[in-house]
Jmol script that loads the backbone (N, CA, C; Angstrom):
load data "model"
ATOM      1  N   UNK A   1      85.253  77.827  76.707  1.00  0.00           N
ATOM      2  CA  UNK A   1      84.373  77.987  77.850  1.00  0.00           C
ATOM      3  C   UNK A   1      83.082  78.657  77.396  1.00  0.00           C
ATOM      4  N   UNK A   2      82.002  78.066  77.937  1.00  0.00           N
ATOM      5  CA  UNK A   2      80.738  78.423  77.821  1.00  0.00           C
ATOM      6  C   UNK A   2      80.541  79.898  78.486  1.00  0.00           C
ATOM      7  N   UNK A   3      80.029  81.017  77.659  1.00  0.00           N
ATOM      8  CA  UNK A   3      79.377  81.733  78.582  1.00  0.00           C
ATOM      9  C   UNK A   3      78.104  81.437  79.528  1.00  0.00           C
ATOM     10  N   UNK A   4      77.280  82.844  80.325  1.00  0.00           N
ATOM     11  CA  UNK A   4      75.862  82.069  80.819  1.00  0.00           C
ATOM     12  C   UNK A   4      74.662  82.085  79.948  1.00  0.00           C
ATOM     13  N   UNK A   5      74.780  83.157  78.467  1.00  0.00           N
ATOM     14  CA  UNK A   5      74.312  83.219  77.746  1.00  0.00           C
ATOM     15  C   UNK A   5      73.806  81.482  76.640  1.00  0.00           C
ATOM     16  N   UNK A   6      74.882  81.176  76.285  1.00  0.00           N
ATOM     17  CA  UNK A   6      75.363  80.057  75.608  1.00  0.00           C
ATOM     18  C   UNK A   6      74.906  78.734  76.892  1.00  0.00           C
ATOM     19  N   UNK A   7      75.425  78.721  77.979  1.00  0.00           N
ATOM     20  CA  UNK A   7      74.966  77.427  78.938  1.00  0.00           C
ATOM     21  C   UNK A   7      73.381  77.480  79.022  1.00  0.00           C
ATOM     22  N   UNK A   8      72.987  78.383  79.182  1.00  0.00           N
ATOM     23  CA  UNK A   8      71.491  78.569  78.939  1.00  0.00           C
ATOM     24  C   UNK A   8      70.631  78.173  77.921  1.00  0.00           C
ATOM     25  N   UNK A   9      71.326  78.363  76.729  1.00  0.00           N
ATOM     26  CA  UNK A   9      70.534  78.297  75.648  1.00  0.00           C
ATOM     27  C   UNK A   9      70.875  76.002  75.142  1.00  0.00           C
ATOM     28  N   UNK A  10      72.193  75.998  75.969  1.00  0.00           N
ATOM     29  CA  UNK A  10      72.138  74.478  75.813  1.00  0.00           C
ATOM     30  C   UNK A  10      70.858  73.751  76.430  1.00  0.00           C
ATOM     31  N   UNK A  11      71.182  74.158  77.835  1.00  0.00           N
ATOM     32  CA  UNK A  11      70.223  73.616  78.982  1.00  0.00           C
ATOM     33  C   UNK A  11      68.976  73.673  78.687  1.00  0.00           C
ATOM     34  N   UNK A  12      69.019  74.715  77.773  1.00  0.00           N
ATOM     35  CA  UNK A  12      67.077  74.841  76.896  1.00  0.00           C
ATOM     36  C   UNK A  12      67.041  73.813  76.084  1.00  0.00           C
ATOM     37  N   UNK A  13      67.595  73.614  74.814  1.00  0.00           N
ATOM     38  CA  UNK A  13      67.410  72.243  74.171  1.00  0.00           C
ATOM     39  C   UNK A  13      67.659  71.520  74.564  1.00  0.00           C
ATOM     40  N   UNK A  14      69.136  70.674  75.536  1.00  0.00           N
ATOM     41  CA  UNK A  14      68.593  69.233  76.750  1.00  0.00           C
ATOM     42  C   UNK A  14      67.328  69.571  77.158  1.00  0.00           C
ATOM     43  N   UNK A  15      66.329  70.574  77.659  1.00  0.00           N
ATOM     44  CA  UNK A  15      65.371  69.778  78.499  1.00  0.00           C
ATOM     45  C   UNK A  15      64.067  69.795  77.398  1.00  0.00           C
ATOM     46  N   UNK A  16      64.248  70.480  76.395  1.00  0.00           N
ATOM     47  CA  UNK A  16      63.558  70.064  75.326  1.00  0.00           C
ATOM     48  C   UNK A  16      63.433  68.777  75.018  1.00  0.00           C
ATOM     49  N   UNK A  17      64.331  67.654  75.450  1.00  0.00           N
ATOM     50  CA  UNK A  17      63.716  66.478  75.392  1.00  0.00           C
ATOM     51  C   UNK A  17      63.154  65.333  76.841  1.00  0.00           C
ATOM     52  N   UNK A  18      63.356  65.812  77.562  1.00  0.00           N
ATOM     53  CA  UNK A  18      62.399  65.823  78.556  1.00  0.00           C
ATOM     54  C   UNK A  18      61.103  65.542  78.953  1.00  0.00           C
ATOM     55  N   UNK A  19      61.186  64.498  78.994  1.00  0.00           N
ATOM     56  CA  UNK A  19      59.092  64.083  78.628  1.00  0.00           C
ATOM     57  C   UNK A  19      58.706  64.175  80.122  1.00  0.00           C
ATOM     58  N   UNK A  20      59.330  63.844  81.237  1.00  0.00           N
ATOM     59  CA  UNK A  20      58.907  63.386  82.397  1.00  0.00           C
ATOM     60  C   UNK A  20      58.751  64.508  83.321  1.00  0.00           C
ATOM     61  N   UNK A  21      59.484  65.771  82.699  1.00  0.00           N
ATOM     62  CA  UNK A  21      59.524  67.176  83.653  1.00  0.00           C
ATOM     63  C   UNK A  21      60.951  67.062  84.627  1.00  0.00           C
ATOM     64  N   UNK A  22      61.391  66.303  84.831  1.00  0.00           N
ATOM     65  CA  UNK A  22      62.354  65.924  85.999  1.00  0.00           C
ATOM     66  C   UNK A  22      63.829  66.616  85.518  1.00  0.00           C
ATOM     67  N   UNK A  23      64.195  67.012  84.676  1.00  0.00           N
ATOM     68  CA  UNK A  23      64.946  67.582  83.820  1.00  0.00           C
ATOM     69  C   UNK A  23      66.227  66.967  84.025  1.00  0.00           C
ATOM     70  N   UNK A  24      65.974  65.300  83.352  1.00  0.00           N
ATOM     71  CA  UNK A  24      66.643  64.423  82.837  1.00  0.00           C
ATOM     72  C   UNK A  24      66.403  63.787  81.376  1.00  0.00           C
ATOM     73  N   UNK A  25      66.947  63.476  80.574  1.00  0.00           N
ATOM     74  CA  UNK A  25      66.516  62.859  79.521  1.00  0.00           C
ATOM     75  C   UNK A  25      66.742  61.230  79.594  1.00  0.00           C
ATOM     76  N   UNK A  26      66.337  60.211  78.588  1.00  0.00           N
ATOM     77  CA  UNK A  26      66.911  58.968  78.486  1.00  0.00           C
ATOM     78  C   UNK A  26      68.656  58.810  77.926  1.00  0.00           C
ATOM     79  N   UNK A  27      68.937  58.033  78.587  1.00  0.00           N
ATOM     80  CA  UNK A  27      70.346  57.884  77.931  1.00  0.00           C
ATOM     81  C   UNK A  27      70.157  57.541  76.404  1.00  0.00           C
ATOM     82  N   UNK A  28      68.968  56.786  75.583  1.00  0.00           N
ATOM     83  CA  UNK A  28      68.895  56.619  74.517  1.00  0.00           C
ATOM     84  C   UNK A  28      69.197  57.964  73.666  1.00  0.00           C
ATOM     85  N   UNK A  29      68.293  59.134  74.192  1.00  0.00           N
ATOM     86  CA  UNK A  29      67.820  60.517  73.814  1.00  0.00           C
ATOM     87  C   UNK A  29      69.494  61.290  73.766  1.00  0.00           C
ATOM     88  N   UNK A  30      70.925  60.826  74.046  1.00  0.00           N
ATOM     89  CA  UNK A  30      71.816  61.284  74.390  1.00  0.00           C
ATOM     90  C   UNK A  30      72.419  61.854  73.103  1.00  0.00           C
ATOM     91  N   UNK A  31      72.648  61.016  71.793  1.00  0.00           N
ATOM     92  CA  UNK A  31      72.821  61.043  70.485  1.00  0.00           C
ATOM     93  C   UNK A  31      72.265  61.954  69.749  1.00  0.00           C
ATOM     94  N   UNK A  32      70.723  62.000  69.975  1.00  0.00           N
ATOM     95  CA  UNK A  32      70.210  62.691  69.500  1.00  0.00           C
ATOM     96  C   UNK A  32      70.194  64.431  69.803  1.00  0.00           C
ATOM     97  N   UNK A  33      70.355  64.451  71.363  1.00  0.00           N
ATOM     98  CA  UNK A  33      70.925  65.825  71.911  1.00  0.00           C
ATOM     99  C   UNK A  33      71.959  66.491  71.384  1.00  0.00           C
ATOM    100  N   UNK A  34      73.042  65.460  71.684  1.00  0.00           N
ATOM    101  CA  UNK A  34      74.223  66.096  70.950  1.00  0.00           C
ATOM    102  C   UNK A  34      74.532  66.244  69.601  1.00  0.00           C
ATOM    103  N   UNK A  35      73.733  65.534  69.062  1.00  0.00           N
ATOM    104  CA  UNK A  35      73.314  66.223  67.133  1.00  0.00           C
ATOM    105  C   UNK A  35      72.835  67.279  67.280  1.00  0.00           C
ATOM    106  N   UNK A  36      71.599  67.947  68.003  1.00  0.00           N
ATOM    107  CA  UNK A  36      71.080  68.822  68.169  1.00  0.00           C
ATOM    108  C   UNK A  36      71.609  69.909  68.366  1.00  0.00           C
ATOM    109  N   UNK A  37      72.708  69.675  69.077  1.00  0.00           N
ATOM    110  CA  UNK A  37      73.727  70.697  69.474  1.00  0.00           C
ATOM    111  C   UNK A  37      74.586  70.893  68.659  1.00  0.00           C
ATOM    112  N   UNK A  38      74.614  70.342  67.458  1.00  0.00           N
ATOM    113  CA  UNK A  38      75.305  70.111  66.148  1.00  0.00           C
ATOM    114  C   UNK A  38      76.851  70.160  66.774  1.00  0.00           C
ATOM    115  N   UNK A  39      76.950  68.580  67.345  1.00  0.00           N
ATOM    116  CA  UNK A  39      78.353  67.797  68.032  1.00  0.00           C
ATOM    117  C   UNK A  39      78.605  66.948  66.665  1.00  0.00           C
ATOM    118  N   UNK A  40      77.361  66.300  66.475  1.00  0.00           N
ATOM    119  CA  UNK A  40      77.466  65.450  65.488  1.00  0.00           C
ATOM    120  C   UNK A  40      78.431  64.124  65.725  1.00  0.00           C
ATOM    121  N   UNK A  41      78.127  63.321  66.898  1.00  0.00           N
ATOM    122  CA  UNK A  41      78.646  62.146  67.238  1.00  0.00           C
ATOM    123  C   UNK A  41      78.305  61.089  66.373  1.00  0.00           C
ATOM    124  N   UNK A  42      79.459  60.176  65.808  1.00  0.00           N
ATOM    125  CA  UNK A  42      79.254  58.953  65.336  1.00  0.00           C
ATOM    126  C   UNK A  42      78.428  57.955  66.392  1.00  0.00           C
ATOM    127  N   UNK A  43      78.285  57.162  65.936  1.00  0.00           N
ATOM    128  CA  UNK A  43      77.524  55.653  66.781  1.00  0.00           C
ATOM    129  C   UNK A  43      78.029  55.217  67.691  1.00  0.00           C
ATOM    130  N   UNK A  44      79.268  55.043  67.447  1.00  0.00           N
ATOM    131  CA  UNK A  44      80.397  54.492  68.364  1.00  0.00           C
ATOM    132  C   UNK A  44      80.593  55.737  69.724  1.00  0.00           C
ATOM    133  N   UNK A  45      80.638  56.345  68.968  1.00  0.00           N
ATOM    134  CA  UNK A  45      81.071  57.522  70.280  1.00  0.00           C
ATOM    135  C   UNK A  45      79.747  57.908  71.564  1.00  0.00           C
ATOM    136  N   UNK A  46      78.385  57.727  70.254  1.00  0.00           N
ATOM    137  CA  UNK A  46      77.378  57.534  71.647  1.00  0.00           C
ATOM    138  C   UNK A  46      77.259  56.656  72.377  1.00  0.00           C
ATOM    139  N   UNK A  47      77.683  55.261  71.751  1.00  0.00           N
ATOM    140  CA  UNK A  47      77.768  54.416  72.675  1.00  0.00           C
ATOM    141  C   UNK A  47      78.386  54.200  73.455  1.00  0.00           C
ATOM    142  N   UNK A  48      80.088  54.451  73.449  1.00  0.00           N
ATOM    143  CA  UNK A  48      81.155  55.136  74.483  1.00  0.00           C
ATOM    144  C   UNK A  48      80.473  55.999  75.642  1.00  0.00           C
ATOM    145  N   UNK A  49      80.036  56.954  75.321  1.00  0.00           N
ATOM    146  CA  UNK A  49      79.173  57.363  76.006  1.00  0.00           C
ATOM    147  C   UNK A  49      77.693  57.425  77.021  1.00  0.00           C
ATOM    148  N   UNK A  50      77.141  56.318  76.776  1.00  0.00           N
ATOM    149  CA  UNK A  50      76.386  55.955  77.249  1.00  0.00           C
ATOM    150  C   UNK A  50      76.443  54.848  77.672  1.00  0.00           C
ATOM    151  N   UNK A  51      77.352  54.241  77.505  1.00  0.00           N
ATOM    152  CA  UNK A  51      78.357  52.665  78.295  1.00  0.00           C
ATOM    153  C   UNK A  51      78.585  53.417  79.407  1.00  0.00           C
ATOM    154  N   UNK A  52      79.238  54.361  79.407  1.00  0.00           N
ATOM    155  CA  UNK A  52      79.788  55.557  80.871  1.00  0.00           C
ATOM    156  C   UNK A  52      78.868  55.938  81.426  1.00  0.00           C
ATOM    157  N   UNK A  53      77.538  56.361  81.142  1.00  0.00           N
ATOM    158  CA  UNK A  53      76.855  56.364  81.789  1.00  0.00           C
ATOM    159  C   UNK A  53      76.359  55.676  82.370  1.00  0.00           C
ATOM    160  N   UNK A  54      75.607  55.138  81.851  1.00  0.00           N
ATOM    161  CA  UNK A  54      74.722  53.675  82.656  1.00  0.00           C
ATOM    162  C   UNK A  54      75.354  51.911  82.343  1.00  0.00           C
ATOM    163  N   UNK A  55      76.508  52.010  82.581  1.00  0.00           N
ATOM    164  CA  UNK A  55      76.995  50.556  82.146  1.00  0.00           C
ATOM    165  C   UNK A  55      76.487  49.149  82.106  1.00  0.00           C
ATOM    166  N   UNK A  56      75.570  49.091  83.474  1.00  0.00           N
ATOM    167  CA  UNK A  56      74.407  48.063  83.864  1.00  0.00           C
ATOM    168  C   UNK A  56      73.425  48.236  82.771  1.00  0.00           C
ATOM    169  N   UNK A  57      73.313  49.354  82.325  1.00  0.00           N
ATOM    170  CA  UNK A  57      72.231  48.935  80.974  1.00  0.00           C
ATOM    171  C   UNK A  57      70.387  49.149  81.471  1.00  0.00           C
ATOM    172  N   UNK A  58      70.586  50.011  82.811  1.00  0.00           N
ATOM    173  CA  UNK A  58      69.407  50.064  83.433  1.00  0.00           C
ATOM    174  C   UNK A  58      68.786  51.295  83.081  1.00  0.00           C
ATOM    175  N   UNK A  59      68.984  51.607  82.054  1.00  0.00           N
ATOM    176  CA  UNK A  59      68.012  52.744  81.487  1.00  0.00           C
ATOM    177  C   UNK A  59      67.541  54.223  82.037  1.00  0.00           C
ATOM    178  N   UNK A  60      69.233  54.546  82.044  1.00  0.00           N
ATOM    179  CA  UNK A  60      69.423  55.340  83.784  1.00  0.00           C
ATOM    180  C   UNK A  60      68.713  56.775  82.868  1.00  0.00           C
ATOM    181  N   UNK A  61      68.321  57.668  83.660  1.00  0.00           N
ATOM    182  CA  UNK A  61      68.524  59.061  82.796  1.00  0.00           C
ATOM    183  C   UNK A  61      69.558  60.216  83.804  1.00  0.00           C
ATOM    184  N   UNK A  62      69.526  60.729  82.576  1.00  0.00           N
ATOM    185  CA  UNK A  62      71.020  61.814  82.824  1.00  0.00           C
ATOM    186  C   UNK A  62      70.391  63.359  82.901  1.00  0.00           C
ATOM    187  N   UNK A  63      71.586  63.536  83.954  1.00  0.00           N
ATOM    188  CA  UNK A  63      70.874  65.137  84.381  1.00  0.00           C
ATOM    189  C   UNK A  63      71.875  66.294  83.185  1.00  0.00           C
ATOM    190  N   UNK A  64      71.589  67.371  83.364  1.00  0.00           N
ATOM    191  CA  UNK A  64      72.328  68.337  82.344  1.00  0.00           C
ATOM    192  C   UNK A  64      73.441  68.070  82.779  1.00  0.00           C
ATOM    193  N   UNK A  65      73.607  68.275  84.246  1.00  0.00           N
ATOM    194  CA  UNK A  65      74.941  68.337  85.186  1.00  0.00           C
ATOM    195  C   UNK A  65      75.811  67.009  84.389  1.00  0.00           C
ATOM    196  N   UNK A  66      75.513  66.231  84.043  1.00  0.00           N
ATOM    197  CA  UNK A  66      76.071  64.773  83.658  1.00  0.00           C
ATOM    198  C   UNK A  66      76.130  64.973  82.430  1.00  0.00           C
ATOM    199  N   UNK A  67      75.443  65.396  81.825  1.00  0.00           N
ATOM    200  CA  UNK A  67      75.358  65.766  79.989  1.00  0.00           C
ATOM    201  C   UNK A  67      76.357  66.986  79.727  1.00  0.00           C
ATOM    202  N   UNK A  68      76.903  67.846  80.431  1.00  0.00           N
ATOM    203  CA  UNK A  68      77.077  68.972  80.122  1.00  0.00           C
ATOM    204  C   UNK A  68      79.120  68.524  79.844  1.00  0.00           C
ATOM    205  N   UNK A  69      79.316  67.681  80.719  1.00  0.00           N
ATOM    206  CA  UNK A  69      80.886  67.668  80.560  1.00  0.00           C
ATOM    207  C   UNK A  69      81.372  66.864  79.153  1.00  0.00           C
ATOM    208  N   UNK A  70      80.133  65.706  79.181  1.00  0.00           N
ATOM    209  CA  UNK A  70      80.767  64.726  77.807  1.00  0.00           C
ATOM    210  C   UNK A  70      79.975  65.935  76.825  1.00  0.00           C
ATOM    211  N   UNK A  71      79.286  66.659  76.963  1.00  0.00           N
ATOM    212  CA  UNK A  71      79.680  67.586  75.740  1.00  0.00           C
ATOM    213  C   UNK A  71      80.454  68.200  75.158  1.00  0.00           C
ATOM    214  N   UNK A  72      81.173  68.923  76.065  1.00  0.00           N
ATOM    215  CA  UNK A  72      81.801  69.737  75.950  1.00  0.00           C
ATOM    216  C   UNK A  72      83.304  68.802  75.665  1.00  0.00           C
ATOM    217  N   UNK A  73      83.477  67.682  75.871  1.00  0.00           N
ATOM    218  CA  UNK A  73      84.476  66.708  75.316  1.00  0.00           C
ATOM    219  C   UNK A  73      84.440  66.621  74.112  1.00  0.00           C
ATOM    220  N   UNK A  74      83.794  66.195  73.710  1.00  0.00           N
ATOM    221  CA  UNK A  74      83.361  65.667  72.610  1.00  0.00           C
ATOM    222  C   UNK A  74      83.452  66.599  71.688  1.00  0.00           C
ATOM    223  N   UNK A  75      82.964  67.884  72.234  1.00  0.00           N
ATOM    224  CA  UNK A  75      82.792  69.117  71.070  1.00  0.00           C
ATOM    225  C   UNK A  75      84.442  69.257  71.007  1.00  0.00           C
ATOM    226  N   UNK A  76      85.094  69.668  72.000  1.00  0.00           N
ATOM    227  CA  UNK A  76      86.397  70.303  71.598  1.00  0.00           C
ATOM    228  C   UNK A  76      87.504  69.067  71.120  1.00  0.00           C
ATOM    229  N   UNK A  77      87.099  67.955  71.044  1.00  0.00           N
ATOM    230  CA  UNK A  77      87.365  66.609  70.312  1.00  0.00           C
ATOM    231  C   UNK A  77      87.222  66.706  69.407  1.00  0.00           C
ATOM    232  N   UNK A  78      86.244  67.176  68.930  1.00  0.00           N
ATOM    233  CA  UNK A  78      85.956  67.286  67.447  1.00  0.00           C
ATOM    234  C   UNK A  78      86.505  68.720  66.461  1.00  0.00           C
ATOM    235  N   UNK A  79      86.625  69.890  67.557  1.00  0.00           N
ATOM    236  CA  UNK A  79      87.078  70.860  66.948  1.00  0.00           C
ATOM    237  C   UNK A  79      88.387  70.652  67.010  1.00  0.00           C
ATOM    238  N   UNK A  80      89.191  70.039  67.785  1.00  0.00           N
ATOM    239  CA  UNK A  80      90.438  69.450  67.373  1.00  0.00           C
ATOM    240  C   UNK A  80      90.364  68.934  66.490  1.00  0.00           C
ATOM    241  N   UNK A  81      90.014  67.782  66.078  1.00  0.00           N
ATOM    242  CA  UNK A  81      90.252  67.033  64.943  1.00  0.00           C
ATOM    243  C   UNK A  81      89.813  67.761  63.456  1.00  0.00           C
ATOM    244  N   UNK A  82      88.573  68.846  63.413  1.00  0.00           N
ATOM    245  CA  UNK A  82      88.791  69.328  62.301  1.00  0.00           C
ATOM    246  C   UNK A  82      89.863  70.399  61.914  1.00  0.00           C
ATOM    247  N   UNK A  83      90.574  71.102  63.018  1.00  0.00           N
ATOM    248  CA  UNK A  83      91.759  71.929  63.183  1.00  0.00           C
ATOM    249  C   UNK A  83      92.809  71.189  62.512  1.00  0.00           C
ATOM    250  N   UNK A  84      92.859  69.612  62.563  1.00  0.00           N
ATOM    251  CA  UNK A  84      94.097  69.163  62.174  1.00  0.00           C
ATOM    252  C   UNK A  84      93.966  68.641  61.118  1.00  0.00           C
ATOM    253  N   UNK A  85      92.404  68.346  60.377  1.00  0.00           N
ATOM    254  CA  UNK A  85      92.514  67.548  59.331  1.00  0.00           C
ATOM    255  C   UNK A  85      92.036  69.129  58.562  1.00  0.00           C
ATOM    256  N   UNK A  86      91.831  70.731  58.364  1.00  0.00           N
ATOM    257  CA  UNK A  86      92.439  71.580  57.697  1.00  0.00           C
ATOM    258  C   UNK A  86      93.840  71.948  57.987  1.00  0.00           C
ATOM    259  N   UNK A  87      94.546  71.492  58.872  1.00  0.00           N
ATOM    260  CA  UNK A  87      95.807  71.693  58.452  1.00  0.00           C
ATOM    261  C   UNK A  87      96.616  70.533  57.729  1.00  0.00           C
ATOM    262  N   UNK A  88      96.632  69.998  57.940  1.00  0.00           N
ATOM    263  CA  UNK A  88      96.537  68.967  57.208  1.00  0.00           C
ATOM    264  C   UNK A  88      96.711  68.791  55.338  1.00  0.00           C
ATOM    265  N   UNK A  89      95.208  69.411  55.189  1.00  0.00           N
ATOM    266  CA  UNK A  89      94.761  69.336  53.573  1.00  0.00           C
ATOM    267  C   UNK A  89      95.625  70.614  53.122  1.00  0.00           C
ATOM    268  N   UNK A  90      95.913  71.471  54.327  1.00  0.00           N
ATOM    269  CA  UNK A  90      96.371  72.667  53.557  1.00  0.00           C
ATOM    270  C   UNK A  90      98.051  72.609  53.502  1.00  0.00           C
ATOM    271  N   UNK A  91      98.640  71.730  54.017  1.00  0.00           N
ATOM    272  CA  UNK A  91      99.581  71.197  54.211  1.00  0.00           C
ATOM    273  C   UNK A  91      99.879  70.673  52.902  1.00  0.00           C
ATOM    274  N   UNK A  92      98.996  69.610  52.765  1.00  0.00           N
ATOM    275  CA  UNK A  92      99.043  68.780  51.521  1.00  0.00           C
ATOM    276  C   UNK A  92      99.323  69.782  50.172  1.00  0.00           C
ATOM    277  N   UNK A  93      98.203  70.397  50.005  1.00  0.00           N
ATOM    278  CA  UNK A  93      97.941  71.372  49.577  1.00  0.00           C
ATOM    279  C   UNK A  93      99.139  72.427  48.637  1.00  0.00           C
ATOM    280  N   UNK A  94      99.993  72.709  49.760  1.00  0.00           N
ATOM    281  CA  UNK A  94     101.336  73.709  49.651  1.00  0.00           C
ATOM    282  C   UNK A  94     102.163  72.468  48.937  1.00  0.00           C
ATOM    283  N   UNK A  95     102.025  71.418  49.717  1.00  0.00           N
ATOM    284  CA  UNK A  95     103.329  70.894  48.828  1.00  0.00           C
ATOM    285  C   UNK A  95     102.898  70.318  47.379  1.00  0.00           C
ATOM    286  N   UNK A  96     101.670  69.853  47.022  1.00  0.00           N
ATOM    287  CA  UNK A  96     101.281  69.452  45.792  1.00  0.00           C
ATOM    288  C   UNK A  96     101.354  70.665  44.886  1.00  0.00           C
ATOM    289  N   UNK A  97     101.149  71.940  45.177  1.00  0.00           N
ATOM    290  CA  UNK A  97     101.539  73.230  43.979  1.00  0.00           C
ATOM    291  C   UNK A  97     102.946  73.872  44.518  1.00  0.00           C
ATOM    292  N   UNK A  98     103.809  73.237  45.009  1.00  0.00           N
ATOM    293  CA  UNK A  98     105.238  73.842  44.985  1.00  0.00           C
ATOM    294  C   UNK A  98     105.619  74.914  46.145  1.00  0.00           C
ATOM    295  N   UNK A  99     104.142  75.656  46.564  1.00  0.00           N
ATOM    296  CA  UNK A  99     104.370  76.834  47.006  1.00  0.00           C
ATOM    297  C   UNK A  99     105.253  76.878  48.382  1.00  0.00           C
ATOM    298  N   UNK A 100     106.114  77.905  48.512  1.00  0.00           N
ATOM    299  CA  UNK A 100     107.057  78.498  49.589  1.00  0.00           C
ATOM    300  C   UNK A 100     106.418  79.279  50.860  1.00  0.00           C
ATOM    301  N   UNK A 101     106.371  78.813  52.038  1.00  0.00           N
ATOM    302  CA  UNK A 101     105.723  80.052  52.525  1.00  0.00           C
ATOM    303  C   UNK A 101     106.721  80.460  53.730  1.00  0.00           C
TER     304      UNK A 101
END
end "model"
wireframe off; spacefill off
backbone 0.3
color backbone group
């Protein structure tokens, strides 16, 4: 969970891309946000994502309110998956040098 410290400081870089003032971005601009936020989404996953958003393909833009949940997916998606691929290696790890624990 986000503090208000931390939701704040997101909501500052989303509207950092913001050209129009309306404090929406382009769904294109979505990828690039969430790199920013160092999510670090593959291709596929922005596009998952932005299929959900605007499926018609009408070049919708997205408010924080709309940006803020597939972030926070995505992020703890990903901190799952690196949780399991170090346990994992360290897994590997124990049994390739013998060790007992």
């Amino acid at each position: 969970m986000q503090n208000d410290k931390n939701l704040e400081d997101l909501k500052e870089c989303f509207l950092l891309y913001d050209k129009r003032g309306d404090e929406r971005i382009e769904c294109s601009q979505v990828g690039e946000v969430l790199r920013a936020l160092d999510v670090n989404p593959t291709e596929h996953e922005v596009q998952k994502i932005v299929n959900n958003i605007d499926p018609a393909g009408e070049m919708k833009r997205v408010s924080f309110e709309e940006f803020y949940p597939m972030y926070q997916n995505l992020r703890e998606r990903h901190r799952k998956e690196r949780s399991e691929n170090i346990s994992s290696q360290v897994s590997d790890f124990v049994t390739e040098k013998g060790i007992q624990i």
